[in-house]
DRENDO-1510 file (C-alpha; in Angstrom, 1 decimal, always signed):
<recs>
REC; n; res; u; v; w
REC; 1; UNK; +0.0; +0.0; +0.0 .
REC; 2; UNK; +1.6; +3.5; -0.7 .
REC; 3; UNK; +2.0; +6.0; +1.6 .
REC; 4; UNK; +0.1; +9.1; +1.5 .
REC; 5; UNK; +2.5; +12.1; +2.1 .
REC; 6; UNK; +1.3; +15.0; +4.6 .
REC; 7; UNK; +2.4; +18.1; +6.4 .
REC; 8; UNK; +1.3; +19.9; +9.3 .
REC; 9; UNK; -1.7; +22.3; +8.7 .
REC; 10; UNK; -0.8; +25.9; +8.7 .
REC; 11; UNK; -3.0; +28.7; +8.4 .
REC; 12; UNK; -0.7; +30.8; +6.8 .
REC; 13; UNK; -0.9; +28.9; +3.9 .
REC; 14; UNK; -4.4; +29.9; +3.2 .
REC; 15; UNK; -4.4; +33.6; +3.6 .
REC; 16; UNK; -5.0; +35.0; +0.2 .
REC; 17; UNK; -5.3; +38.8; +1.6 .
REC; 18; UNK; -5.9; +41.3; +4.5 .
REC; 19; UNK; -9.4; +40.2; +4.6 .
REC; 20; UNK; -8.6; +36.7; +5.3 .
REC; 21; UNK; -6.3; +37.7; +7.8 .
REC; 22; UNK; -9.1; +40.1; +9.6 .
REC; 23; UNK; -11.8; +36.9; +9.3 .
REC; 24; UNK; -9.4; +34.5; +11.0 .
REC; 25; UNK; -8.4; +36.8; +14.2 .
REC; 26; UNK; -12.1; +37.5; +14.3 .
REC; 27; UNK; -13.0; +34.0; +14.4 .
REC; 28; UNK; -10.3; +34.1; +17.0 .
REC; 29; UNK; -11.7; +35.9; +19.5 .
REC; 30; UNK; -15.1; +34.4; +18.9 .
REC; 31; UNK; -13.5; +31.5; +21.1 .
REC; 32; UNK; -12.8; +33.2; +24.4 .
REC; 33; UNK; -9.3; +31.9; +25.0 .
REC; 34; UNK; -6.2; +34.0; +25.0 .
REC; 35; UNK; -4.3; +31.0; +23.8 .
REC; 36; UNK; -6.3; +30.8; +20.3 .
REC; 37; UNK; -6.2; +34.9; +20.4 .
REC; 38; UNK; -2.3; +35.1; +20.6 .
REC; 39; UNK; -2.0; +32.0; +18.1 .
REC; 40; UNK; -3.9; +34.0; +15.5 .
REC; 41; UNK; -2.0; +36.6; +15.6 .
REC; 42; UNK; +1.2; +35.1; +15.8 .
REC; 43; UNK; -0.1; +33.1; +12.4 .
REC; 44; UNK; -0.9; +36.9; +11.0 .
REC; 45; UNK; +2.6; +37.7; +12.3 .
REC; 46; UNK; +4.2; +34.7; +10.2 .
REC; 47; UNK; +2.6; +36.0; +7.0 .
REC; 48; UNK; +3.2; +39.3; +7.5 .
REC; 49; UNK; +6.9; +38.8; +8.5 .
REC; 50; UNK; +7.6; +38.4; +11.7 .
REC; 51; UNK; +11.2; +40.7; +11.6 .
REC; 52; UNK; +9.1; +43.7; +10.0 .
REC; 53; UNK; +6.1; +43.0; +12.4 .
REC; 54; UNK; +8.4; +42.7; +15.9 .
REC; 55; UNK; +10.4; +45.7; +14.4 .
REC; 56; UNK; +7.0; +47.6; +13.9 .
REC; 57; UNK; +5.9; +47.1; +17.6 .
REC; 58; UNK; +9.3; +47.4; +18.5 .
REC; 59; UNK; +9.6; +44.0; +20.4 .
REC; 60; UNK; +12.3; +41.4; +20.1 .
REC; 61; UNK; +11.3; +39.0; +17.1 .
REC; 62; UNK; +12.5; +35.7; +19.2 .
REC; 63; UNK; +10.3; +37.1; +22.1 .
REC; 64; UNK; +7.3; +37.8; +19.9 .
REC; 65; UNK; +7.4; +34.3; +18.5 .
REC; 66; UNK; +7.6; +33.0; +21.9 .
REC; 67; UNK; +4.7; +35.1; +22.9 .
REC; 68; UNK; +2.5; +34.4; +19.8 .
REC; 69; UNK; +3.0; +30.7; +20.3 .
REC; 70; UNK; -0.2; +28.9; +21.1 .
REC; 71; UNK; +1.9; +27.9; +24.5 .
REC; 72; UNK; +2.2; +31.6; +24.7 .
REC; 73; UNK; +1.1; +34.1; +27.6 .
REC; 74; UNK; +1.5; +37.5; +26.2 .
REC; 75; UNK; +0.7; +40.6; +28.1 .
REC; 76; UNK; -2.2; +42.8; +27.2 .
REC; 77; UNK; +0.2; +45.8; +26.4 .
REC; 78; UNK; +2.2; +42.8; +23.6 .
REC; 79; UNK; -1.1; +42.1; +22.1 .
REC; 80; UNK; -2.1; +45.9; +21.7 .
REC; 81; UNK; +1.7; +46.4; +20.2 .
REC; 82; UNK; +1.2; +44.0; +17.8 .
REC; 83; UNK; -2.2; +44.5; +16.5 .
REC; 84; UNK; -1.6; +48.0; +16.1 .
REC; 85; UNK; +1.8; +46.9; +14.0 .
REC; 86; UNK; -0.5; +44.8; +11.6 .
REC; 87; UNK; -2.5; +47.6; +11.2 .
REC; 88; UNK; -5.3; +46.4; +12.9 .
REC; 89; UNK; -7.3; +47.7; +15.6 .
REC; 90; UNK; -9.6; +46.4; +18.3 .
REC; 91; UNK; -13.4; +47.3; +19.0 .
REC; 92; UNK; -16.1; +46.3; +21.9 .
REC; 93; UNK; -19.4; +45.5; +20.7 .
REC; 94; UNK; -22.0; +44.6; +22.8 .
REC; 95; UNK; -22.9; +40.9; +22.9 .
REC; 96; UNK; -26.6; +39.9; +21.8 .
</recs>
């Protein structure tokens, strides 16, 4: 029987443009953990490139991949650093 070659799914690999980026950190937060919040961005990070992005929110690039790591616990103040740095901002709205 042959053997069927596979690869670790990565959602970088899917993001065709800003929008897809913007629907996948809002499906992020849709899931109430910080975990799957800092993963998502650290996934926008990767495809954005992490050196320009860490540059940009003037962090350390080998602490912002450690931060953005699903194992990751980044403080509020990283997050805010580097959501502003993809040019992206956060909003409230009022749950239904």
């Amino acid at each position: 029987m042959a053997r069927t070659a596979t690869r670790p799914f990565d959602a970088v690999d899917y993001f065709e443009n800003e929008d897809d980026m913007v629907a996948y950190l809002e499906a992020a937060l849709l899931q109430d953990d910080a975990r799957v919040v800092a993963a998502a961005l650290g996934d926008i990070a990767r495809a954005k490139g992490m050196s320009q992005v860490a540059r940009d929110a003037g962090l350390g690039r080998e602490l912002l991949y450690k931060a953005l790591s699903p194992e990751g616990n980044p403080e509020f103040a990283t997050v805010l650093k580097v959501v502003r740095a993809l040019g992206l901002r956060l909003h409230a709205q009022r749950c239904a």
